[in-house]
N, C-alpha and C positions, 0 to 999 in steps of 0.2 A: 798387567795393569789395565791393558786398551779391555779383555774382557770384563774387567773387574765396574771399568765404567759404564760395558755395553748392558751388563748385567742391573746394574744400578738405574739406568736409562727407561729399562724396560719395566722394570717392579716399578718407577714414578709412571709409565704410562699408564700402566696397571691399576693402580691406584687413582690417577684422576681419571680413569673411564668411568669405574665403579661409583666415587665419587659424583663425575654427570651425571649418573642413573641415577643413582640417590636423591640427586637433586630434583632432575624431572620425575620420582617418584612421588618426592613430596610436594611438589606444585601441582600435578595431577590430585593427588589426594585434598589440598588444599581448597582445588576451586573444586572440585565432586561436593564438596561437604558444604560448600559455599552455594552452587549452582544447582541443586537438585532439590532440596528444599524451596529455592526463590522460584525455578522454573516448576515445582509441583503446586505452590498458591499462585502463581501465574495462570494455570490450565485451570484450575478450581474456578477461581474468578471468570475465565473466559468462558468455563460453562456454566458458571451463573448467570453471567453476561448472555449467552445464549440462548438459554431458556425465557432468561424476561425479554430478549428481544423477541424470540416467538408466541410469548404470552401475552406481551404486549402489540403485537400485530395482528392478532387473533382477535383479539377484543377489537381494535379498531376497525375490521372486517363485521364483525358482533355491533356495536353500537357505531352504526357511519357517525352522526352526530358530533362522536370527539373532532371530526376535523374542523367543526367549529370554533373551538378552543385553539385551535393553533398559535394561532397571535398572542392572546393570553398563554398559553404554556410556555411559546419562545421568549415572552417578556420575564415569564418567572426563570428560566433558566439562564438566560442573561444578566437577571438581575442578583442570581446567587454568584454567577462567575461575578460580577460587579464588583460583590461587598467581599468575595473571600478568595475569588481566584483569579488575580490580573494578572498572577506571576506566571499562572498556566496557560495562560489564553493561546499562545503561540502552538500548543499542542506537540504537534510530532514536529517539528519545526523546534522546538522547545530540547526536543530529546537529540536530534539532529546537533545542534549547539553543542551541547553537552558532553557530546561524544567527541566532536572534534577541539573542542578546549573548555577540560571540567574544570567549572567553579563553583558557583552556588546550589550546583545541585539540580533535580527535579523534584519539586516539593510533593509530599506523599500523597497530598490534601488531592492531589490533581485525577487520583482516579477514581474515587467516588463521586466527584466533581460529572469527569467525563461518562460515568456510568451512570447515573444518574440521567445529562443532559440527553445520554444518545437514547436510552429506553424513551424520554419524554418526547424526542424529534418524533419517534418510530410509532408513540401511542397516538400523536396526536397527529399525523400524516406528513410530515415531514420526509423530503426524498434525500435520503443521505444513506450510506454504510456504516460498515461496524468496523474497520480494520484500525481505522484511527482510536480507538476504542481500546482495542485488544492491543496497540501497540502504546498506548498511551499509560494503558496498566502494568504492563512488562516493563517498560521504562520507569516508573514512578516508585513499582516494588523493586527495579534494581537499585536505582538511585541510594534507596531506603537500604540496602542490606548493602553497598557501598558503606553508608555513612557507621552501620552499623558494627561493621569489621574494619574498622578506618584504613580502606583500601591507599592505596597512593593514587597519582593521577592515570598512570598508564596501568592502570588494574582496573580504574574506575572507568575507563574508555571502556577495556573488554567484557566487563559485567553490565555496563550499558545495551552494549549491543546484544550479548544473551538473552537479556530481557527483553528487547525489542525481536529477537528469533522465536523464543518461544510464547510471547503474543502473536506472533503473525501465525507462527506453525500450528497452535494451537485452535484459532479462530476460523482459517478456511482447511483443517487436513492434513498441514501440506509441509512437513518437518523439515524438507531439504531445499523448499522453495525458501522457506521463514528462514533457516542457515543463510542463505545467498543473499538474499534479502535485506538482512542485517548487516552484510560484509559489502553488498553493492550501492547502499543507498546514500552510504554519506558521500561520495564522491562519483562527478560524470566520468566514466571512462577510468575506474580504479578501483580495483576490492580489497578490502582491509583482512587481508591473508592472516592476522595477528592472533584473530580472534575466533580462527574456523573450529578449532573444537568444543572451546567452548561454547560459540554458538550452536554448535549439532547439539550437544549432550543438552542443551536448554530448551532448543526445539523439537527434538525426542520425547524429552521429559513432559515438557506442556503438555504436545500433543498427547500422550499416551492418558497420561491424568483427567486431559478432558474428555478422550474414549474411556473414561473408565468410571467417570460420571454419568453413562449413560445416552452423551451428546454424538447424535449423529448426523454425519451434514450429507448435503443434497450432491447424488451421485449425477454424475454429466457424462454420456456416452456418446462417442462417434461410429457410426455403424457404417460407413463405409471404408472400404475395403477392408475392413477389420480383419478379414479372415482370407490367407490363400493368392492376396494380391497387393501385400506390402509394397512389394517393387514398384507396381507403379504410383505410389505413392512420391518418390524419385524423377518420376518423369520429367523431361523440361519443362513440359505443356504446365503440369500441375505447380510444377515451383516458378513459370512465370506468373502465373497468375495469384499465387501466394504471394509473390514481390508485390506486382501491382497492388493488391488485396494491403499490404502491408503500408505501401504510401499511403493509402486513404486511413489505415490506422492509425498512422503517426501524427497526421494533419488532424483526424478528432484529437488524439491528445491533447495536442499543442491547441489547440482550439478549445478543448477544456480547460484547461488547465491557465490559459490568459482571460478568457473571458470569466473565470471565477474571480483572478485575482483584480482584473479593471472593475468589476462588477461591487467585488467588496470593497474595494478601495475607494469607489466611487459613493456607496453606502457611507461608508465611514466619515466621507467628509461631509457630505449633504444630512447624517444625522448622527451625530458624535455620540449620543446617549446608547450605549449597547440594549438598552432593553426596549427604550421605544425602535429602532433597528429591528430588532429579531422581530415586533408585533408586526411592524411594516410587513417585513418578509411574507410575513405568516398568510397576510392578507393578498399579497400576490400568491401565491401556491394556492389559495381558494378562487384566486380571481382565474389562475390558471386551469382549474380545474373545469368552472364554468366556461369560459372557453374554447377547452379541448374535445368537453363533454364527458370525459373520465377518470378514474380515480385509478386505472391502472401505473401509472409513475409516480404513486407515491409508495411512499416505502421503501424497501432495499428490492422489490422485482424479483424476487428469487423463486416466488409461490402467490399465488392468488385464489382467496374463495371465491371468485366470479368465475365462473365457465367462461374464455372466449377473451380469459383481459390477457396480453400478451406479457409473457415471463420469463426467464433467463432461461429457463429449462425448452420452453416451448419454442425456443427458436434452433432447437438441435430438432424439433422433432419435423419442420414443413414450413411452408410458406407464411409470411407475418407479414404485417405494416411497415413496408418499404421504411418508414418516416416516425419507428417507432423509438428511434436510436434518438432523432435528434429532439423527440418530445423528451424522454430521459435526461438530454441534457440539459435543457434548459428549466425543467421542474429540481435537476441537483444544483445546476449552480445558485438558483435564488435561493435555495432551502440553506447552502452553505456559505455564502456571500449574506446573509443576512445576521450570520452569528448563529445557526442551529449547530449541533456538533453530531458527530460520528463518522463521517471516515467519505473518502472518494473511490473506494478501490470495488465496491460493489458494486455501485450506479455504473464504474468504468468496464465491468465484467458484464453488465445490463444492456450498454450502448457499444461494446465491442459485438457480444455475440448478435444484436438488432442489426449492426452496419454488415456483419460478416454475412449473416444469412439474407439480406438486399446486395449485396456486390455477388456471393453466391450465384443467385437468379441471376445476376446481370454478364456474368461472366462465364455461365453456362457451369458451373462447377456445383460438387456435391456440397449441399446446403448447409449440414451439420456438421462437415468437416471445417467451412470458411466460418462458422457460427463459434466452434472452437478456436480456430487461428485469432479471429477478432475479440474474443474472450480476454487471451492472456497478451495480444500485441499494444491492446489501446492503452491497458496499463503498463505495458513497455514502454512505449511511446510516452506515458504522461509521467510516471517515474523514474526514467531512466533507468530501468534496472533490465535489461534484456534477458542476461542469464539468470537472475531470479525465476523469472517470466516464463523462459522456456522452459526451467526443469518444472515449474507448475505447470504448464499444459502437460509433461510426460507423468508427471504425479497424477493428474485427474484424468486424461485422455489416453494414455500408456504411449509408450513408447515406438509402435506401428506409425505413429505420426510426428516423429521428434522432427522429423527434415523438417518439414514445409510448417511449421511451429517454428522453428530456428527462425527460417529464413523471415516469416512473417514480421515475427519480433526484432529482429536484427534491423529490419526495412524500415521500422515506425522509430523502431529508438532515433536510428540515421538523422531521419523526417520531423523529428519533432524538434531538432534544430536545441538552440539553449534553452530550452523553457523547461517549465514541472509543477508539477504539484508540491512541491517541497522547495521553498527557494532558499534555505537553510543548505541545499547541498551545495558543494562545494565543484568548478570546475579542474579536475583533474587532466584531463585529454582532453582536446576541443574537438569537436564532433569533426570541423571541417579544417582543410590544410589553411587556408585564408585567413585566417580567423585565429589570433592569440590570445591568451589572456594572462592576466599577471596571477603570479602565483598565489593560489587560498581567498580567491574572487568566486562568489556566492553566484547564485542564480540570481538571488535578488538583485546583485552588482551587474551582473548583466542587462536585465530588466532594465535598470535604471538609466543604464547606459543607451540601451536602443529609446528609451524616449527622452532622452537629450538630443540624443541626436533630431530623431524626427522633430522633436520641438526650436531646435535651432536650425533647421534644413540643411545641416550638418550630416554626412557620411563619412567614417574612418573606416576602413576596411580592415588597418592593420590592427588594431588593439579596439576590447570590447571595456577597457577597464582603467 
């Protein structure tokens, strides 16, 4: 009889193992059929996205003159968000929400919108990037192929973030940075383990679709020690000075990333009109211009038809303008504080690699390696996302340099304290032991919180919330 049951026992485990397989068979097959088509017009668009960014920069190098129209361009592309997209204004902040408690959706409308607005920053001299762009479109076709499979809510969380991996993966290269990316960003100090395969297989797919449209992006090499002398790459010397190197990362972030949001915030209330805003802007970034004396910080910095203007690439290769970082910022933050759209994560890769190759020189260390470190730390620092961060510098710098990439990144995120570029993320870990916050409290709820405080000459150590 005791056999008869042990036997009975075993054929039931038997059958519900097969059973699980089946299961995970068909949910695999499910979201493949769901995710590879959305993440293949994802990567189409981002190299559409692509190409008219570089066609549209090309001409603004071709006829300077467009930079005069800036104010008038910002006003017209404020004035179409105005009449048809107030519900997208929030942008990746928008998608951020979304993911962490789906309701209404990301409206479809939002990425023609945004593809539209960031080619016109980019023709008419506007200093902004594309990643907010490329994530903007991912987010908006997932949203759309959510509503279209009437996903539930915790389906529509994971096909969010897909779409936000393979916009990212798709736009700079970078398929298993854009995976991490999508799983690091809704939360400081937590990654949304839920969604890792789905997000690979999204940010695979982009990426590969947008290699296969032809879209090549700009290779960045670090030629020290490349070859024969990885170890000391390891060294204490080289990883103190990556730490240090790393503080000053964090503190740009964190210095980006407040002074954008007091800057628009301060816009917004002194001129509530979104399109007379944007003309304003427009006419600071010409007034900036005249002042600097050049046109090299406008745009995304990646490339310039001037001989001699300083560029994301040229500061891997020698010496640059100490002070060429903090012209970049202060030409991106009025460009995106005024209401221009496209993205902070290029300007961030523009004024990391400027500050890395001036702390380089200053700290006696190889140029093009701190040029890289500050590349992928400042947007550590300003995104919170570290481990994103890092596997991007091993994706575009390889792997010879993963240490002092870690440690770089690790240092800024530390440093850059509660702040970001994204106040939609949510505090998960608090950076510091001191320092608590109550559960599913924003960046923004922070924010808010430190200027109460400062405004009431009030200090709370124990709670930010």
């Amino acid at each position: 009889m005791r056999a008869t049951f042990r036997n009975l026992f075993s054929i039931l485990n038997v059958a519900a193992f097969f059973r699980d397989r089946h299961d995970h068979a068909m949910s695999a097959m499910r979201w493949t059929l769901i995710l590879v088509p959305m993440a293949a017009l994802i990567g189409t668009l981002c190299a559409a996205f692509l190409w008219s960014l570089d066609a549209a920069t090309q001409a603004r190098f071709d006829y300077p003159w467009l930079l005069y129209l800036l104010p008038i361009g910002g006003a017209a592309i404020a004035l179409l968000y105005h009449l048809t997209g107030k519900t997208v204004e929030a942008g990746n902040n928008l998608i951020v929400e979304q993911i962490h408690e789906p309701g209404g959706g990301v409206p479809l409308r939002m990425a023609p919108l945004v593809f539209i607005g960031t080619i016109a920053t980019h023709l008419f001299g506007g200093s902004a990037g594309r990643e907010g762009t490329a994530v903007q479109l991912g987010g908006s076709l997932a949203s759309a192929a959510a509503r279209l499979f009437k996903l539930d809510p915790p389906s529509i969380r994971v096909v969010l973030m897909a779409g936000v991996a393979a916009g990212f993966g798709a736009v700079f290269g970078t398929p298993l940075a854009g995976t991490v990316f999508a799983l690091e960003v809704l939360a400081v100090g937590r990654i949304e383990y839920s969604g890792i395969l789905p997000c690979l297989l999204a940010a695979l797919v982009g990426d590969w679709t947008c290699h296969a449209w032809g879209i090549h992006h700009t290779p960045y090499h670090i030629s020290t020690m490349a070859s024969g002398a990885a170890a000391m790459l390891v060294e204490p010397l080289i990883l103190a000075k990556a730490a240090i190197a790393g503080v000053a990362f964090g503190l740009a972030g964190l210095v980006f990333a407040e002074a954008n949001h007091a800057l628009g915030g301060f816009l917004k209330t002194r001129i509530p009109y979104s399109p007379l805003r944007a003309a304003f802007g427009g006419i600071l970034v010409i007034a900036l211009v005249w002042i600097v004396g050049t046109r090299a910080y406008l745009g995304l910095g990646v490339w310039s038809a001037i001989p001699g203007d300083p560029t994301i690439a040229g500061f891997f290769t020698g010496p640059a303008d100490p002070w060429s970082w903090a012209f970049k910022m202060v030409f991106t933050i009025v460009t995106l504080s005024a209401g221009f759209k496209g993205g902070e994560v290029t300007p961030l890769f523009f004024i990391g690699a400027a500050l890395g190759n001036a702390l380089g020189w200053l700290l006696g260390a190889p140029l093009d390696l701190f040029a890289g470190l500050g590349f992928v730390a400042v947007f550590a620092g300003a995104a919170n996302t570290p481990l994103a961060c890092t596997i991007m510098g091993i994706e575009l710098f390889g792997a010879t340099h993963a240490v002092p990439i870690a440690v770089a990144c690790f240092v800024a995120y530390i440093c850059s304290g509660h702040n970001g570029i994204y106040l939609s993320q949510r505090i998960a870990v608090s950076k510091r032991a001191t320092r608590a916050h109550s559960h599913g409290a924003t960046l923004r709820d922070a924010r808010a919180s430190r200027r109460t405080r400062r405004g009431d000459g009030v200090f709370i150590n124990k709670k930010e919330h």
